[in-house]
N, C-alpha and C positions, 0 to 999 in steps of 0.2 A: 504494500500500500504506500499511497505518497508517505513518506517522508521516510521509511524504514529507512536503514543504512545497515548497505552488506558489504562485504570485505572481495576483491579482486582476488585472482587467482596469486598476484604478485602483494597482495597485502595492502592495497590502498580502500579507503572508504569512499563505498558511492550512494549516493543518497536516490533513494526511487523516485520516480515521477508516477501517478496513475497510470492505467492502462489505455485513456482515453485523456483528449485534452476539455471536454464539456461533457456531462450528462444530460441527454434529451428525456432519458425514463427511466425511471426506479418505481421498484416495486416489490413484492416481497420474492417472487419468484422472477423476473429480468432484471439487467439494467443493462440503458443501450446508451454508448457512449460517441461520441463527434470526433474523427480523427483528420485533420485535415494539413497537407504538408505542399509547400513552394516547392519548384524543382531546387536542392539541393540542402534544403532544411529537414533537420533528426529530433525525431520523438523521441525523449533523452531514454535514459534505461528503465526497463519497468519489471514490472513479474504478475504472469497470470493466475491470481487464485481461482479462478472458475473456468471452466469450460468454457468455450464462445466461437460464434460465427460471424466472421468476417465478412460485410455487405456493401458491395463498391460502387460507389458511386460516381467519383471520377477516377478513371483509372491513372495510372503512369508504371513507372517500371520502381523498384524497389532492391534495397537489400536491407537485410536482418542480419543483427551481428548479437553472435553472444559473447557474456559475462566471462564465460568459462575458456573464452579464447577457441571456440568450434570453428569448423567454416562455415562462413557466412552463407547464409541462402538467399538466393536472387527470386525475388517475383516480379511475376507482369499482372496486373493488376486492368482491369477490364471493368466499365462502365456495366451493371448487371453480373459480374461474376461475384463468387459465394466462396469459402470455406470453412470448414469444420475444423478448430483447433483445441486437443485438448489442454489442461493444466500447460507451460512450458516455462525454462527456465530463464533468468535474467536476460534481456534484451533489448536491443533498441532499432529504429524502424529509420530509414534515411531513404528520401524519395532522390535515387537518383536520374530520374526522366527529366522531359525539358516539359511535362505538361504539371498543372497542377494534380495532387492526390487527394481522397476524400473519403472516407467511408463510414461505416456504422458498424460499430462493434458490439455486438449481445453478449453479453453476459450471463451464461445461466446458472444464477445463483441456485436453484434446487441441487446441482449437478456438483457444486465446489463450498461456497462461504457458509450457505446451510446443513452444511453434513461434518462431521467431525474429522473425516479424509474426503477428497474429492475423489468424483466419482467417473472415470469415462466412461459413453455410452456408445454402441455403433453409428455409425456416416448414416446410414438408414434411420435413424433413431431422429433426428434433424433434418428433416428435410427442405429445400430452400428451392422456390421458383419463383420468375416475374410473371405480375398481369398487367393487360393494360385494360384498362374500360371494360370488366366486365362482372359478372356476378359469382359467385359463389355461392356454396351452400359447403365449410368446414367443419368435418370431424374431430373432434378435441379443440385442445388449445395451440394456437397460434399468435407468431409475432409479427405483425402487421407494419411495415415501415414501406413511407412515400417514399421516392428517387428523387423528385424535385420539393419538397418541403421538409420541414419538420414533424412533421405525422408521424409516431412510432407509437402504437397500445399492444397490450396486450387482449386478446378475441378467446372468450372461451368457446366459442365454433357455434353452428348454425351461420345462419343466411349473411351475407356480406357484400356490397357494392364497394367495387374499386375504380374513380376515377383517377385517371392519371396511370401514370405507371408505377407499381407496388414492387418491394419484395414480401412473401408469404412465406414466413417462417412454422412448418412445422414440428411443433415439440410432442411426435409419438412415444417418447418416453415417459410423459405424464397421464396416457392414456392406459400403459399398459399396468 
């Protein structure tokens, strides 16, 4: 969490930043956080206490660097692409593209800060697709977040109109 301070593999103190730079929603089961970066500016070091899906909004290209001194992982990040990431360790996010980066991070607090160990659950278990303009009728609950606004709720399922274009986050692990 912000402020902790962990020790470098070579002994120095790093103070964490959140995982997100804004919260759009909390709640006792999500929080979906605002992640937005300039071509060439780093989301300082963080660490994931929960489970969470990565929801992009504007893309550019990336690299993740760890704590632990790993190699770094390179992503391409795509306007409407998704991932499923569990627990991971100390890390930091540097958008190295030339377009802006932006996304929406869930949090699934059921899955990590509410259990006494976090919990991973299968890719299946989460499931993530866009609408544009159209209706629904959802099984369980779902995390409902607009591409162009601020709109993120939580849907316990039944019937639903999507203006605009959505991401539809399903949480089938609350159902089972």
């Amino acid at each position: 969490m912000k402020g902790d301070v962990v020790l470098s593999p070579s002994g120095e103190e790093v103070v964490l930043v959140d995982v997100g730079q804004r919260v759009l929603h909390d709640d006792p089961v999500i929080r979906v956080w605002e992640v937005a970066l300039e071509p060439g500016e780093t989301h300082a070091w963080h660490l994931h206490h929960n489970p969470y899906v990565v929801l992009s909004v504007e893309g550019s290209e990336g690299r993740m660097d760890w704590l632990d001194g790993s190699e770094p992982r390179f992503v391409h990040e795509h306007r409407g692409g998704h991932v499923y990431r569990p627990v991971s360790p100390v890390h930091r996010l540097t958008n190295i593209g030339t377009t802006s980066y932006r996304n929406r991070l869930v949090e699934l607090k059921d899955l990590g800060e509410n259990l006494p160990e976090p919990l991973d659950v299968r890719h299946d278990d989460v499931g993530v697709r866009t609408v544009v303009d159209r209706s629904l009728d959802l099984e369980g609950p779902h995390v409902l977040v607009a591409l162009d606004a601020e709109d993120v709720r939580l849907h316990p399922g039944g019937p639903c109109r999507f203006d605009g274009e959505w991401f539809v986050v399903e949480l089938a692990y609350l159902s089972r």
